[in-house]
DSSP file (Angstrom, degrees, kcal/mol; ACC not computed):
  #  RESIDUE AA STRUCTURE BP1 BP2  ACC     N-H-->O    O-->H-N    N-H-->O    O-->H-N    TCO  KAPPA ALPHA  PHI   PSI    X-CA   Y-CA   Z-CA
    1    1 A X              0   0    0      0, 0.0     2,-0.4     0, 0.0     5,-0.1   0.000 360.0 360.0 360.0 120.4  139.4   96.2  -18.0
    2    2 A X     >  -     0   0    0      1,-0.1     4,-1.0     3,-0.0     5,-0.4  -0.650 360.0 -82.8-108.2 168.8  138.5   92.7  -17.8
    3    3 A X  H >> S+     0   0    0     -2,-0.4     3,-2.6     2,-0.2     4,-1.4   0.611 122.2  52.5 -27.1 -76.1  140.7   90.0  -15.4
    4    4 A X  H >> S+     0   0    0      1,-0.3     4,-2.1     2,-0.3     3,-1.9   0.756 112.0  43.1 -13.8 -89.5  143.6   89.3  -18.1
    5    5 A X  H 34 S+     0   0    0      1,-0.3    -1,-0.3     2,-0.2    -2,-0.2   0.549 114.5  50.3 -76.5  -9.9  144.3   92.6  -18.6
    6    6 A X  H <X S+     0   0    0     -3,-2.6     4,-1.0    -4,-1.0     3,-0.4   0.311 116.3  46.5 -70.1  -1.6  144.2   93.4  -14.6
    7    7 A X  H <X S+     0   0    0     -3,-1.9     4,-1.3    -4,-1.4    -2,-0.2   0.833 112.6  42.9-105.2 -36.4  146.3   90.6  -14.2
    8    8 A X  H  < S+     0   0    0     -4,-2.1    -1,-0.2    -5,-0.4    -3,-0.1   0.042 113.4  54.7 -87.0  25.7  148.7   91.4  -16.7
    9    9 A X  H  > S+     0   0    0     -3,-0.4     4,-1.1    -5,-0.2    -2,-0.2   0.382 114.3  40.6-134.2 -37.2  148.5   95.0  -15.6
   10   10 A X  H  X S+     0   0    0     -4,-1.0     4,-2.1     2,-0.2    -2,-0.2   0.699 109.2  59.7 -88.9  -7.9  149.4   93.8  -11.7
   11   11 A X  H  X S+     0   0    0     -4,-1.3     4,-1.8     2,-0.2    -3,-0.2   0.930 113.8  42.6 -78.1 -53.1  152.2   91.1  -13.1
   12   12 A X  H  > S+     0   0    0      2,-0.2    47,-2.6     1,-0.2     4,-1.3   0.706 110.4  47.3 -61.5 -21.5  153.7   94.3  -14.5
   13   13 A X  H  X S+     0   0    0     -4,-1.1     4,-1.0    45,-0.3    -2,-0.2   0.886 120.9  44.5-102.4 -43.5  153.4   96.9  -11.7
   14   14 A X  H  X S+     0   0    0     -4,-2.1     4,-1.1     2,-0.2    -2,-0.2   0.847 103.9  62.1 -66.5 -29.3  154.9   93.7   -9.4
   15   15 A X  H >< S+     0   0    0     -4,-1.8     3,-1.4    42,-0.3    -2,-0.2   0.999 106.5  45.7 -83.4 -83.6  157.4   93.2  -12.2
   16   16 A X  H 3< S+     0   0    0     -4,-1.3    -1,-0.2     1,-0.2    -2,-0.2   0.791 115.9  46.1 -19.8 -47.1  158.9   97.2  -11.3
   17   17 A X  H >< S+     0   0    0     -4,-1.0     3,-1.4    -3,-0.1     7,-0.4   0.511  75.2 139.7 -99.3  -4.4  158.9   96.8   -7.8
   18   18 A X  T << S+     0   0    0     -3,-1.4     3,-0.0    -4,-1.1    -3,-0.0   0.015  77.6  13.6 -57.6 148.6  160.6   93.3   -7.2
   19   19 A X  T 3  S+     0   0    0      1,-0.1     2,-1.0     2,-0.1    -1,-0.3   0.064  93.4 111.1  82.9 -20.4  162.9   93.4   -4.4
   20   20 A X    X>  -     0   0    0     -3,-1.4     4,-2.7     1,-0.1     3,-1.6  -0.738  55.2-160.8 -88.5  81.1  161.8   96.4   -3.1
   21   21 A X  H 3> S+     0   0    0     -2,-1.0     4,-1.3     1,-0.3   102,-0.2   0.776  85.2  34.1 -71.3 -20.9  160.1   95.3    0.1
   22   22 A X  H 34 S+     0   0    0      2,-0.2    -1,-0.3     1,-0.2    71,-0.2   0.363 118.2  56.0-102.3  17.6  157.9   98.4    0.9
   23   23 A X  H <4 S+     0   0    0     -3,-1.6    -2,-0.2    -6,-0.2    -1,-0.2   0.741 105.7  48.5-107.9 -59.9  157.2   99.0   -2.6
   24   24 A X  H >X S+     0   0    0     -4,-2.7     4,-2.7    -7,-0.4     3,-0.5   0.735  97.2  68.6 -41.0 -48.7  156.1   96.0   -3.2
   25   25 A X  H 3X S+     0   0    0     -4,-1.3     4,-1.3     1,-0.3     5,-0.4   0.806 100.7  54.8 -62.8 -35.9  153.9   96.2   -0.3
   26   26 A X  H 34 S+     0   0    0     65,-0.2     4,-0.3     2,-0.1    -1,-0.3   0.645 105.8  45.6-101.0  17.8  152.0   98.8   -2.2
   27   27 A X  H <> S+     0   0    0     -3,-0.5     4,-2.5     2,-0.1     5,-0.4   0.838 111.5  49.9 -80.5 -62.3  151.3   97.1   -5.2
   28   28 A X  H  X S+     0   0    0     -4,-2.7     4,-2.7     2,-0.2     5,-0.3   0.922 114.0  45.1 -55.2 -72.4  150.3   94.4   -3.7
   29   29 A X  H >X S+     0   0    0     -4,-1.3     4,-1.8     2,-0.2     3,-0.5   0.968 120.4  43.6 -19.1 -92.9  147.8   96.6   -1.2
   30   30 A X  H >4 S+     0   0    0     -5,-0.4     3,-0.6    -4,-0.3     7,-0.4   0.953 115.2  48.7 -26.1 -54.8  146.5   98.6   -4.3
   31   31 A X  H 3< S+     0   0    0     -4,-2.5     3,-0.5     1,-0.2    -1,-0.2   0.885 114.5  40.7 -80.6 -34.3  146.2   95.5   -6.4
   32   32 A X  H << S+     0   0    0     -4,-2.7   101,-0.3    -3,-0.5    -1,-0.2   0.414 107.5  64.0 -93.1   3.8  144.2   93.2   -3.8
   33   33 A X  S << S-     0   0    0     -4,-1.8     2,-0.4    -3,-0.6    -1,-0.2   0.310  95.5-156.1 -98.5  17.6  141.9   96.4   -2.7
   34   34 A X        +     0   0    0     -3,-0.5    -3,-0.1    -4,-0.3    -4,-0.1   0.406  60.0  78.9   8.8  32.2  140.6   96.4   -6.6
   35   35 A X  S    S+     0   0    0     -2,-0.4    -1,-0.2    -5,-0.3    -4,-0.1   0.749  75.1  53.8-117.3 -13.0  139.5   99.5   -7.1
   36   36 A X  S >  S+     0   0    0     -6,-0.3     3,-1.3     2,-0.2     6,-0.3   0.793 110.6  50.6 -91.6 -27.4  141.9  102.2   -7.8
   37   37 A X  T 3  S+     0   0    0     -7,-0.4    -1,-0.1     1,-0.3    -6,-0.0   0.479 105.6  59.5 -82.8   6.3  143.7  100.0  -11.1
   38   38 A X  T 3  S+     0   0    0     -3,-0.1    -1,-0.3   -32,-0.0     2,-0.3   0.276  88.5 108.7 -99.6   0.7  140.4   99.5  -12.3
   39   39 A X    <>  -     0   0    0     -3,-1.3     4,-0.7     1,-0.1    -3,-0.0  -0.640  56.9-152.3 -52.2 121.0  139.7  103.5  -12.6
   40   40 A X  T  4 S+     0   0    0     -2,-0.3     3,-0.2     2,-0.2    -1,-0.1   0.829  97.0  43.5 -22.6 -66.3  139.6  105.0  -15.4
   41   41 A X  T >4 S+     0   0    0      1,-0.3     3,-0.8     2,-0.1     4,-0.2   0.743 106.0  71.3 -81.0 -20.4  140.7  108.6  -14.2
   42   42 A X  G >4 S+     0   0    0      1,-0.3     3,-1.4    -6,-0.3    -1,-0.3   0.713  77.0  79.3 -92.6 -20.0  143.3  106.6  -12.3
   43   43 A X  G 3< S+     0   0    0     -4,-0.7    -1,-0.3     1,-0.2     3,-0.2   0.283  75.5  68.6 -57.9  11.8  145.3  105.6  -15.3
   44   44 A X  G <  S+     0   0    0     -3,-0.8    -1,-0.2     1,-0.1    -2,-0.1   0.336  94.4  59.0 -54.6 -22.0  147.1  108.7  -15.9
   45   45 A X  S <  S+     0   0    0     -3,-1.4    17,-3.1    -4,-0.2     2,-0.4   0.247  92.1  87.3-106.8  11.7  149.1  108.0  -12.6
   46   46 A X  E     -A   61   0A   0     15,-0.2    15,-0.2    -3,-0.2     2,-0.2  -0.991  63.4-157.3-117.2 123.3  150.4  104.5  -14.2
   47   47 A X  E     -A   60   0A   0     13,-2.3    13,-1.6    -2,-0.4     2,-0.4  -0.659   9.9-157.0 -89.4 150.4  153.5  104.5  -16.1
   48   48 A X  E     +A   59   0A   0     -2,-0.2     2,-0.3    11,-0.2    11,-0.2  -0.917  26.2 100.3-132.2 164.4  154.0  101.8  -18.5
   49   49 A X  E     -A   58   0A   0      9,-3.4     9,-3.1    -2,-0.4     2,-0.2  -0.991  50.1 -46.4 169.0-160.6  157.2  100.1  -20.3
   50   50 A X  E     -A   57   0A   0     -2,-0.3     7,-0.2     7,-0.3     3,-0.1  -0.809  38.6-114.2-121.7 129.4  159.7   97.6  -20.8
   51   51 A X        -     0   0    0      5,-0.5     4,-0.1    -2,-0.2    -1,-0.1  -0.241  32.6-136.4 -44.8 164.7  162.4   95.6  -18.6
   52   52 A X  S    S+     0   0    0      3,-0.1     3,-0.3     2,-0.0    -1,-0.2   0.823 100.0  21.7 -71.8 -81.8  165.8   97.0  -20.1
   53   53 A X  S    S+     0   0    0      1,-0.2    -2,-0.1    -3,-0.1    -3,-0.0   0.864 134.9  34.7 -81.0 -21.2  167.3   93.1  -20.2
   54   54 A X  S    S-     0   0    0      2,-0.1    -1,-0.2    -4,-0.0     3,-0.1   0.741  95.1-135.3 -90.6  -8.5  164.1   90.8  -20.2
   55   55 A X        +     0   0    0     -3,-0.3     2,-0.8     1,-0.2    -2,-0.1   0.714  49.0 163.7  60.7  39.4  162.0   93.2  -22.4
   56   56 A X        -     0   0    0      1,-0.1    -5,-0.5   -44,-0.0    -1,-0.2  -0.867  51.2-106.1 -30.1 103.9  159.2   92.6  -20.0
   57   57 A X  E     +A   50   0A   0     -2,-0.8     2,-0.4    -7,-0.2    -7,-0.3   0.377  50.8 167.3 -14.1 104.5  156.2   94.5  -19.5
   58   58 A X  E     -A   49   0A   0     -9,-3.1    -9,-3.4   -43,-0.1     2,-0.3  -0.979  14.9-159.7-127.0 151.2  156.8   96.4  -16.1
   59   59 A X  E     -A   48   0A   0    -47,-2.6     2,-0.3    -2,-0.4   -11,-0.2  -0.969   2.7-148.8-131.8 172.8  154.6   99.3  -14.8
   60   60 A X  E     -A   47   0A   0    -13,-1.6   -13,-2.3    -2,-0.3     2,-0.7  -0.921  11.7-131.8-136.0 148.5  155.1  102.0  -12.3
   61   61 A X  E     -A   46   0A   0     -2,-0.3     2,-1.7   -15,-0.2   -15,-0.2  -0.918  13.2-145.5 -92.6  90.8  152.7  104.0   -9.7
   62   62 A X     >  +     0   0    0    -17,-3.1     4,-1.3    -2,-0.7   -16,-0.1  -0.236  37.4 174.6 -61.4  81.1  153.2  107.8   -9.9
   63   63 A X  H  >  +     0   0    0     -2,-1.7     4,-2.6     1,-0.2     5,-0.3   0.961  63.3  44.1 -33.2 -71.2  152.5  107.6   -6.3
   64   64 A X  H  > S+     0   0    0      1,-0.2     4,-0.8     2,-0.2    -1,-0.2   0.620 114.7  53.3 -89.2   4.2  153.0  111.0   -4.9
   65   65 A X  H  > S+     0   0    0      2,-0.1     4,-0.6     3,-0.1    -1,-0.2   0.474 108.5  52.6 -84.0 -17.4  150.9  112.6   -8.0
   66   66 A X  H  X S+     0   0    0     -4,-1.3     4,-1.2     2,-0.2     5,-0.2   0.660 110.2  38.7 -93.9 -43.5  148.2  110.4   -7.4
   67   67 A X  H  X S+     0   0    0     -4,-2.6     4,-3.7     2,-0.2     5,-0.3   0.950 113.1  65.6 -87.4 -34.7  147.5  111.0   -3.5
   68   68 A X  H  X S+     0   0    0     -4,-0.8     4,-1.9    -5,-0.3     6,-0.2   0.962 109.5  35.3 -18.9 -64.0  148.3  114.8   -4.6
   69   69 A X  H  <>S+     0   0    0     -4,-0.6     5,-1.7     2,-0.2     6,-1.1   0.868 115.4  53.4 -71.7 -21.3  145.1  114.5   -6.8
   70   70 A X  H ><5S+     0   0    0     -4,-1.2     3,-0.9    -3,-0.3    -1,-0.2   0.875 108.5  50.3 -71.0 -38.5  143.4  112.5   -4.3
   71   71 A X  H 3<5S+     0   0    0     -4,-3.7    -1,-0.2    -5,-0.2    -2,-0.2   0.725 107.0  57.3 -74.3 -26.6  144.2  115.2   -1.8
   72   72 A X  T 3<5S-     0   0    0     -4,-1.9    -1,-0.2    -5,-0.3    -2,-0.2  -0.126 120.2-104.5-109.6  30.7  142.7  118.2   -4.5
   73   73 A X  T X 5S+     0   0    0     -3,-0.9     3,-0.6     1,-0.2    -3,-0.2   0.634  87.4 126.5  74.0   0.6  139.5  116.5   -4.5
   74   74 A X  T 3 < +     0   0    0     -5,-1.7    -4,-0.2    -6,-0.2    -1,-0.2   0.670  69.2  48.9 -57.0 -32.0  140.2  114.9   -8.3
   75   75 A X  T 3  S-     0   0    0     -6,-1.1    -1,-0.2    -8,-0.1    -2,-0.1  -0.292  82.5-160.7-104.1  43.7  139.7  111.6   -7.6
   76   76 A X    <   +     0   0    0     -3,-0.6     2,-0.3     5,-0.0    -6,-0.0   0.086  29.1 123.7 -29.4 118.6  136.6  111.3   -5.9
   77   77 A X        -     0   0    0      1,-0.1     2,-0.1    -7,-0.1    -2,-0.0  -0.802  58.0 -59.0-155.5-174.9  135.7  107.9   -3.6
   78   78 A X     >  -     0   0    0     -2,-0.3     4,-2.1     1,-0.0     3,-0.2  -0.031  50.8 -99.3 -82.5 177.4  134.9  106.9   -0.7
   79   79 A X  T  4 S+     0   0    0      1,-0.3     4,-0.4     2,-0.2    26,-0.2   0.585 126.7  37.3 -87.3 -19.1  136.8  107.4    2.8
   80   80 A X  T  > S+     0   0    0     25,-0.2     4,-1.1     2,-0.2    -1,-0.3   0.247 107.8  61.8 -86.2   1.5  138.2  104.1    2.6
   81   81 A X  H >> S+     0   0    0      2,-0.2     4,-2.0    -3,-0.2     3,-1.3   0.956 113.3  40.8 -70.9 -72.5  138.7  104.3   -0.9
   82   82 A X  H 3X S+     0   0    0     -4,-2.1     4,-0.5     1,-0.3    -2,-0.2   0.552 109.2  57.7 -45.6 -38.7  140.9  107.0    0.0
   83   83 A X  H 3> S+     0   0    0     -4,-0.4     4,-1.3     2,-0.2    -1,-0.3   0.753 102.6  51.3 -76.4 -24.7  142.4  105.5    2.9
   84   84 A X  H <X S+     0   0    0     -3,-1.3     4,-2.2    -4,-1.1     5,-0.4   0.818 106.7  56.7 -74.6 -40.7  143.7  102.3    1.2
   85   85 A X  H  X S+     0   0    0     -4,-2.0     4,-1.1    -5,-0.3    -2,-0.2   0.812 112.2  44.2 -91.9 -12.9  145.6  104.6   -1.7
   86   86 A X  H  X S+     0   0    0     -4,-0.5     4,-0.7     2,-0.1    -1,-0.2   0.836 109.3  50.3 -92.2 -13.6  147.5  106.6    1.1
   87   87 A X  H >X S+     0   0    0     -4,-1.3     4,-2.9     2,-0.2     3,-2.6   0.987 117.1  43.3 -71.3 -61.2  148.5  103.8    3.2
   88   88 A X  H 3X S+     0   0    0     -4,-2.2     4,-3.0     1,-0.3     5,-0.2   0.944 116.8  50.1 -74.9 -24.0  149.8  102.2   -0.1
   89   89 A X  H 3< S+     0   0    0     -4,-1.1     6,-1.4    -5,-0.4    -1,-0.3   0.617 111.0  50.5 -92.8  23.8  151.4  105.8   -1.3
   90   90 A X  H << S+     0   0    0     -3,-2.6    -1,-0.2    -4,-0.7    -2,-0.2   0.614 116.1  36.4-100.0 -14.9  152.9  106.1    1.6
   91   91 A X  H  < S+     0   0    0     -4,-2.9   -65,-0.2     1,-0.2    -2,-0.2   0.815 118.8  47.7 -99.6  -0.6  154.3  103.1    1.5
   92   92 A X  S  < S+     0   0    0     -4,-3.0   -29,-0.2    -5,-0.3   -28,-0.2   0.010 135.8  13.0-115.2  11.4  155.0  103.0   -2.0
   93   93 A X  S    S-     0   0    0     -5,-0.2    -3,-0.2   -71,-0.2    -2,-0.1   0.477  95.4-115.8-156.7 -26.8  156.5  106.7   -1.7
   94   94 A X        +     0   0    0      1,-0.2     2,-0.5    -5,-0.0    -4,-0.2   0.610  52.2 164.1  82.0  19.9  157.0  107.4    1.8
   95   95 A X        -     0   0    0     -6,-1.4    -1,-0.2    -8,-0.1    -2,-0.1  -0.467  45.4-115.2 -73.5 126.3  154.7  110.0    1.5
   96   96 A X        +     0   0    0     -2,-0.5     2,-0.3    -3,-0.1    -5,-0.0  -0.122  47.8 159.4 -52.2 171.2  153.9  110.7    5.4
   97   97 A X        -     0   0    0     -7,-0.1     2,-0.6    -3,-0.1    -1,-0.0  -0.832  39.6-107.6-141.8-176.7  149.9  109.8    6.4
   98   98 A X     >  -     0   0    0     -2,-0.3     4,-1.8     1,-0.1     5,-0.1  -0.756  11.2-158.4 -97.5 141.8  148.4  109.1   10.0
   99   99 A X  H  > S+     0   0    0     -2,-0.6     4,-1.5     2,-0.2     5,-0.3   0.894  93.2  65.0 -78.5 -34.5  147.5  105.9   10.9
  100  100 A X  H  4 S+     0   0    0      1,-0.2     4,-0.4     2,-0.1    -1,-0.2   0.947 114.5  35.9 -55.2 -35.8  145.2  107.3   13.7
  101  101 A X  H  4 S+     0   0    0      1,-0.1    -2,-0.2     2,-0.1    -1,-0.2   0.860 118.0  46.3 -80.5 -34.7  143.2  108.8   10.8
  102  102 A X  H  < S+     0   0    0     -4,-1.8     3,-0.4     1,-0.2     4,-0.2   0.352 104.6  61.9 -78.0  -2.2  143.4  106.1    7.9
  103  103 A X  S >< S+     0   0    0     -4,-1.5     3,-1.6     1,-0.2    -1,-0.2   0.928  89.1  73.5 -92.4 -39.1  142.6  103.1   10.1
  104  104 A X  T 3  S+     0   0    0     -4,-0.4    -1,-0.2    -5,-0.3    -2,-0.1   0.116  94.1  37.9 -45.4 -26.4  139.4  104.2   11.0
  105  105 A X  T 3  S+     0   0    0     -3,-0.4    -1,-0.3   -26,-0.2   -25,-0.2   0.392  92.6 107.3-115.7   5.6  137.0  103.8    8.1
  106  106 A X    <   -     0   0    0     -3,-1.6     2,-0.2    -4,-0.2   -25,-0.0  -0.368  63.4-133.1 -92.1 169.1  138.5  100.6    6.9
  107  107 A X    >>  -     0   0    0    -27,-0.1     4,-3.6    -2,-0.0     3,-1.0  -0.711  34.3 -91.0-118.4 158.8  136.7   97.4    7.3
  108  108 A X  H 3> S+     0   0    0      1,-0.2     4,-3.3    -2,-0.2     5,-0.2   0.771 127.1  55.6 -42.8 -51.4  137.9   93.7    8.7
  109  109 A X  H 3> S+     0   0    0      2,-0.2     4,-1.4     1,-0.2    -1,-0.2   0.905 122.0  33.3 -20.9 -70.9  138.8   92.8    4.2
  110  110 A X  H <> S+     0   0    0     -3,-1.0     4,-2.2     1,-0.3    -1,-0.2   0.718 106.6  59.7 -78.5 -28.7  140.9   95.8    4.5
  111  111 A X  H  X S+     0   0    0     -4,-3.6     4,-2.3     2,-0.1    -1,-0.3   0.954 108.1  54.6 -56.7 -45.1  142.2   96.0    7.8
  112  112 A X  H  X S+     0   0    0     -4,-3.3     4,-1.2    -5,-0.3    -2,-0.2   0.770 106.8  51.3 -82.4 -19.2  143.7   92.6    6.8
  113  113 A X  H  X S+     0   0    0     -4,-1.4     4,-3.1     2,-0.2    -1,-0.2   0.862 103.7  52.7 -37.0 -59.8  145.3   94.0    3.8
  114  114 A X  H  X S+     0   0    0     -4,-2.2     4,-2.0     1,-0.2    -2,-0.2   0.987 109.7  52.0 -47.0 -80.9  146.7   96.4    5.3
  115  115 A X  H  < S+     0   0    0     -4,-2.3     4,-0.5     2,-0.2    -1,-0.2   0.612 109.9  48.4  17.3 -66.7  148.1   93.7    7.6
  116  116 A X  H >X S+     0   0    0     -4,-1.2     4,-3.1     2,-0.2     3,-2.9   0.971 109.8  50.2 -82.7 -62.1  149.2   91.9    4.9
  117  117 A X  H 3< S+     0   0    0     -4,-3.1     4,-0.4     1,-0.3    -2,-0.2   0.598 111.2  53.7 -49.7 -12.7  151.0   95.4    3.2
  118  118 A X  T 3X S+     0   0    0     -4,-2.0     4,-0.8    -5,-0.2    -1,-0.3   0.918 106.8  51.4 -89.6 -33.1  152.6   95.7    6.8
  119  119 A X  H <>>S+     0   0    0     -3,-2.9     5,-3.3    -4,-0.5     4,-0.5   0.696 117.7  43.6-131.6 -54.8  154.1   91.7    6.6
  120  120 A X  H  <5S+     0   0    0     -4,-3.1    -1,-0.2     2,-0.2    -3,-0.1   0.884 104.3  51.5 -73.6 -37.6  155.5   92.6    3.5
  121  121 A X  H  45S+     0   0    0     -4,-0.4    -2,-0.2     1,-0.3    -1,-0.2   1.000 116.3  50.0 -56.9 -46.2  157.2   96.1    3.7
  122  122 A X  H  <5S-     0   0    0     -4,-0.8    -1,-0.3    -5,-0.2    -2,-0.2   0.522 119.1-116.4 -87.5  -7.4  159.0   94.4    6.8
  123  123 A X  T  <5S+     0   0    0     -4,-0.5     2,-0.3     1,-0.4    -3,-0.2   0.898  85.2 117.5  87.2  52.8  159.9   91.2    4.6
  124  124 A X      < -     0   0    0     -5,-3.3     2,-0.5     0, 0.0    -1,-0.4  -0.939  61.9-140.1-136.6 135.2  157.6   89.3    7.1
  125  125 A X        -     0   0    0     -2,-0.3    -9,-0.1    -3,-0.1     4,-0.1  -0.983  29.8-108.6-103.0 137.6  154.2   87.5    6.0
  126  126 A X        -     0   0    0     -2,-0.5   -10,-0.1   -10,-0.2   -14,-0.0  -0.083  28.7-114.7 -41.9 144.9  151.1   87.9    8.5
  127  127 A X  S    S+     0   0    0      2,-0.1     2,-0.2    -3,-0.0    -1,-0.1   0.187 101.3  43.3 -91.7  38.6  150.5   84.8   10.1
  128  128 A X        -     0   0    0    -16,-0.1    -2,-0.0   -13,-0.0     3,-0.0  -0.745  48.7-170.8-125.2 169.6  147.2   85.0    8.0
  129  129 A X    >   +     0   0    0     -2,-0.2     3,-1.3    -4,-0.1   -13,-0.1   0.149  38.8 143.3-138.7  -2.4  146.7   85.7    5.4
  130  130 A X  T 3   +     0   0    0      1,-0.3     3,-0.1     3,-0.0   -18,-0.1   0.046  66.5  27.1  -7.3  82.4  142.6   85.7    5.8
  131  131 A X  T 3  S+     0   0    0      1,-0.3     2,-0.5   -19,-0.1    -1,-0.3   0.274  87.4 116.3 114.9 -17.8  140.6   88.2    4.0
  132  132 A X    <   -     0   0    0     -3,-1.3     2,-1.2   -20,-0.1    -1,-0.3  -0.849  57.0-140.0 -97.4 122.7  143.0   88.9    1.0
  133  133 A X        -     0   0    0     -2,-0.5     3,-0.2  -101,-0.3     2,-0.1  -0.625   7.8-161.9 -79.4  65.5  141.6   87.9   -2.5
  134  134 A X        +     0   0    0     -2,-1.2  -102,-0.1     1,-0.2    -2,-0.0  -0.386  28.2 155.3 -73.6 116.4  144.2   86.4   -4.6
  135  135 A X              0   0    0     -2,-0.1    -1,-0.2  -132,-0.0  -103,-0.0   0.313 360.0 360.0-120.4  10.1  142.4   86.9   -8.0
  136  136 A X              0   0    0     -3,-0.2    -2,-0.1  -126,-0.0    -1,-0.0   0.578 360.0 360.0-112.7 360.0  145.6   86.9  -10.1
């Protein structure tokens, strides 16, 4: 997938979620950690389709099917790989995780993501925004 089509792929998955503060907060997470919407095997878990009244491209995150597979060993990554796609389907589903366990392998980049995904859910921006990679 090259930038265009990740950008027009995160314009749509924001496009789904608008208004939605914690919903949002995991696209936005997901979409500034780059690596799970650039998977391959992780594009089964993306729905795609049309506004009803603007006909706009929107997409959607099958969330809880996704940390499901993550959780049966299907998606192999790394421990932070792993930890960034439950913090966002938990926030993006409400699917429970621990924080004591998920905080742990991330690094400063991701911590501040996180951060970021926390600023949002709560309809709050960090008062940084440091470390997040607006490439869209």
């Amino acid at each position: 997938m090259n930038r265009e089509e990740y950008c027009e792929l995160v314009e749509a998955l924001f496009e789904h979620v608008v208004g939605v503060h914690a919903d949002t907060a995991a696209v936005d997470l997901i979409a500034h950690h780059r690596v799970w919407l650039l998977r391959p095997d992780f594009a089964s878990f993306l729905q795609h389709g049309r506004c009803h009244s603007t006909r706009a491209p929107m997409a959607a995150i099958r969330w809880r099917a996704a940390y499901t597979a993550l959780r049966r060993g299907q998606l192999p990554c790394s421990g932070s790989e792993a930890d960034i796609l439950s913090i966002a389907a938990s926030l993006g589903a409400g699917i429970p995780v621990s924080l004591r366990h998920v905080l742990g392998n991330l690094d400063h980049r991701n911590i501040a993501r996180v951060v970021r995904a926390i600023g949002l859910a709560n309809d709050t921006l960090p008062v940084t925004s440091e470390g997040i990679d607006d490439d869209c």
